[in-house]
N, C-alpha and C positions, 0 to 999 in steps of 0.2 A: 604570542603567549596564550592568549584566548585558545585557539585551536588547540594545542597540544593541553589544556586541560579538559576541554571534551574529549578531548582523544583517550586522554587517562583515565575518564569517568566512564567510555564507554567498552573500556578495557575491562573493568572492575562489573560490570553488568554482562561482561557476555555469556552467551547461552547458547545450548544446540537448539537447533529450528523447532521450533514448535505453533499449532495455528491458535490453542487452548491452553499455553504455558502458564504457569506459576506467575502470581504478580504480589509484590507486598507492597504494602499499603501502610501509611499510619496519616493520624493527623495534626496538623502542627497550626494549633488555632482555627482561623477560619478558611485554613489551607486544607490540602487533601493528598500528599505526597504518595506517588507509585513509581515503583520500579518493578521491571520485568522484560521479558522478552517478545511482548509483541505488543503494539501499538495501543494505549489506552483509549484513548479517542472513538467514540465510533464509528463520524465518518474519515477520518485519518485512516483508522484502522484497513478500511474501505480502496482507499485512493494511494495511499506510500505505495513506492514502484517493490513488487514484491522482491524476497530472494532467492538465491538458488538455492537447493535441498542442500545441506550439510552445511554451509557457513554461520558464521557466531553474532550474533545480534543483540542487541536488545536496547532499551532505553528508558527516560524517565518523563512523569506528567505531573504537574502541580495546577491542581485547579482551586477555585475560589468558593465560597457559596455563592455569590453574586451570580454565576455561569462561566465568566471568563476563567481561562484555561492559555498554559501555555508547558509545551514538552521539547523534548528531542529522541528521537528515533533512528538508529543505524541498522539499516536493512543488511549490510556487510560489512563487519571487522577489517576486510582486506588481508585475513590473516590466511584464506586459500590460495591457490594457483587459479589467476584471472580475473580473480575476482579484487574490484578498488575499494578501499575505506570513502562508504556515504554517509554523510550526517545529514536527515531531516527533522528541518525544525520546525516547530508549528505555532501556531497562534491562533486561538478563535472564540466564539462565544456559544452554549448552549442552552438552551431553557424551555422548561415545558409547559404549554399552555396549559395540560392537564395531567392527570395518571396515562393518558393514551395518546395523549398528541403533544410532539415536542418540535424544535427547530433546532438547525445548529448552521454555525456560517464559520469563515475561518480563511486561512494562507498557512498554508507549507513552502519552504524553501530547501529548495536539493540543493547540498554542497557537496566536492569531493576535495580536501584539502590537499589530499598526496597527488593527483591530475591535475595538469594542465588542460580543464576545459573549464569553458562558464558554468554558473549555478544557473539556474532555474528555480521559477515560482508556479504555485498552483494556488487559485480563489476556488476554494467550494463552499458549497450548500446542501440544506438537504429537510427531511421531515421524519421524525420519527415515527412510525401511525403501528399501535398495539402490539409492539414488539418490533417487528420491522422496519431495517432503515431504507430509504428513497433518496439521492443525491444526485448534484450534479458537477460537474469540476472544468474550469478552463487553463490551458495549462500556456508554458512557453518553454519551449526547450532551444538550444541553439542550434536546431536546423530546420524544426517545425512548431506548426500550433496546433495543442491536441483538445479536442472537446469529449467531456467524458460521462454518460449516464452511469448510472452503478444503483446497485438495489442488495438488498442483504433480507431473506424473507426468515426471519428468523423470527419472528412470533409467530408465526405456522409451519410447524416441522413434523410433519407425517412420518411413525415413525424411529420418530428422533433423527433424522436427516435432517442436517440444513442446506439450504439452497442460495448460493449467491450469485452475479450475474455482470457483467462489465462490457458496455460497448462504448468504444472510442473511435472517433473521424480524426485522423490527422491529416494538416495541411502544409506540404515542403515546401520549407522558404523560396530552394534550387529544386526545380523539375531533375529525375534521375533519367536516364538517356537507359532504354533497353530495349530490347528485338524489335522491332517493327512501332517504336516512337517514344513516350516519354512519361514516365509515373511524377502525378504532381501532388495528387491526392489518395490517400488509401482509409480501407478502416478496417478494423479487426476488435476480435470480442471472444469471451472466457464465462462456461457458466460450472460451478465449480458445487460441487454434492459431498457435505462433511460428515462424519458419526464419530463419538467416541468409540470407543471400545478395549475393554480392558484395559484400560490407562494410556493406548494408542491413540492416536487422532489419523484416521484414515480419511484423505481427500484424493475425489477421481473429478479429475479435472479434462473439459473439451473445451481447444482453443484452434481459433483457425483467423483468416483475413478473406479479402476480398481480391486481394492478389494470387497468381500461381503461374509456374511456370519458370522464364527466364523476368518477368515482371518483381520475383520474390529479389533478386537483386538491389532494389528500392526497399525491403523494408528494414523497417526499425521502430514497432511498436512494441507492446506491452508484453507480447508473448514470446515464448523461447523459438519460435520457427516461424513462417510465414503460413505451409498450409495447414491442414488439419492435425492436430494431435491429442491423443488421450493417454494422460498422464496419471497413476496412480501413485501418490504418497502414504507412507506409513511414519509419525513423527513423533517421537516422546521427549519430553521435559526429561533434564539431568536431576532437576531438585524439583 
């Protein structure tokens, strides 16, 4: 029963992809209620496993004055071809020592109600210094463990460019058996260049791994392919 009323609630929120979408906001005492289409959090925002261009997202964050915070986020509806209904859901605490320097700690849990696979958890951390976030994330997925730096330079945007940045080690529970011996460990990383522009959000993204070859057989990280790729998006908010 639980599940199919987040399912309801994330029916009623969904949205076309957007990195800079529409979020509304109000306040309900000394609560702070959002809804929108991409992750309120900042290092959430940072760390949720991204989606694919075109599918329908979005979610909602109540946080406290105290710092603590808790949301849920659906990276994909499940309403395209291939793609499953995920719910991420979060919990964590933020707070800033000054106007410049802040912390933030936290768990996210992946579910996917309609598959038959386990959930997974992610603990992160991180620092916010003059705009800029600095993180870090350990994760568990059911066939590896991934460790994850993440940085978002977004108090220095040359430009108006932003810059953000992801490098992740994972460790396979089962070594994968390929050409000439066995992938047990890989890593792979994404550093991703944003602007608005006229009411567009243009992101040109480069991602690649450490693997190549008949080795790419083994992977299953963060990015859509195993070797190099530069991906440009163009993505606008419906409302």
């Amino acid at each position: 029963m639980l599940k199919s009323t987040f399912c309801l609630l994330f029916v009623g929120l969904m949205a076309c992809s957007s990195a800079h979408a529409q979020i509304f906001q109000r306040e309900l005492g000394d609560f702070d209620l959002k809804l929108g289409t991409t992750p309120s959090r900042s290092m959430a925002q940072g760390l949720v496993k991204p989606s694919a261009v075109g599918s329908f997202h979005g979610g909602l964050d109540l946080s406290h004055d105290s710092g603590l915070y808790v949301g849920q986020y659906a990276p994909s509806m499940g309403l395209t071809p291939g793609k499953n209904l995920e719910i991420d859901s979060y919990i964590g605490f933020k707070q800033p020592f000054d106007q410049t320097l802040g912390y933030e700690v936290g768990m996210i849990h992946y579910s996917y109600p309609k598959v038959d696979t386990l959930d997974s958890q992610e603990l992160f951390g991180g620092l916010t210094l003059l705009g800029s976030r600095f993180g870090v994330a350990v994760s568990n997925d059911p066939d590896k463990q991934n460790n994850t730096l993440f940085a978002d330079l977004g108090g220095n945007q040359p430009f108006g460019i932003g810059i953000s940045m992801k490098y992740t080690t994972h460790q396979l529970n089962t070594p994968v058996s390929v050409d000439g011996g066995y992938v047990s460990s890989f890593t792979d990383w994404s550093v991703k260049f944003s602007r608005p522009f006229m009411g567009v959000d243009l992101d040109l993204i480069y991602s690649n791994s450490n693997l190549s070859g008949s080795e790419c057989s083994a992977y299953s990280g963060h990015n859509s392919q195993c070797d190099g790729l530069v991906t440009l998006k163009a993505e606008r908010a419906f409302y």
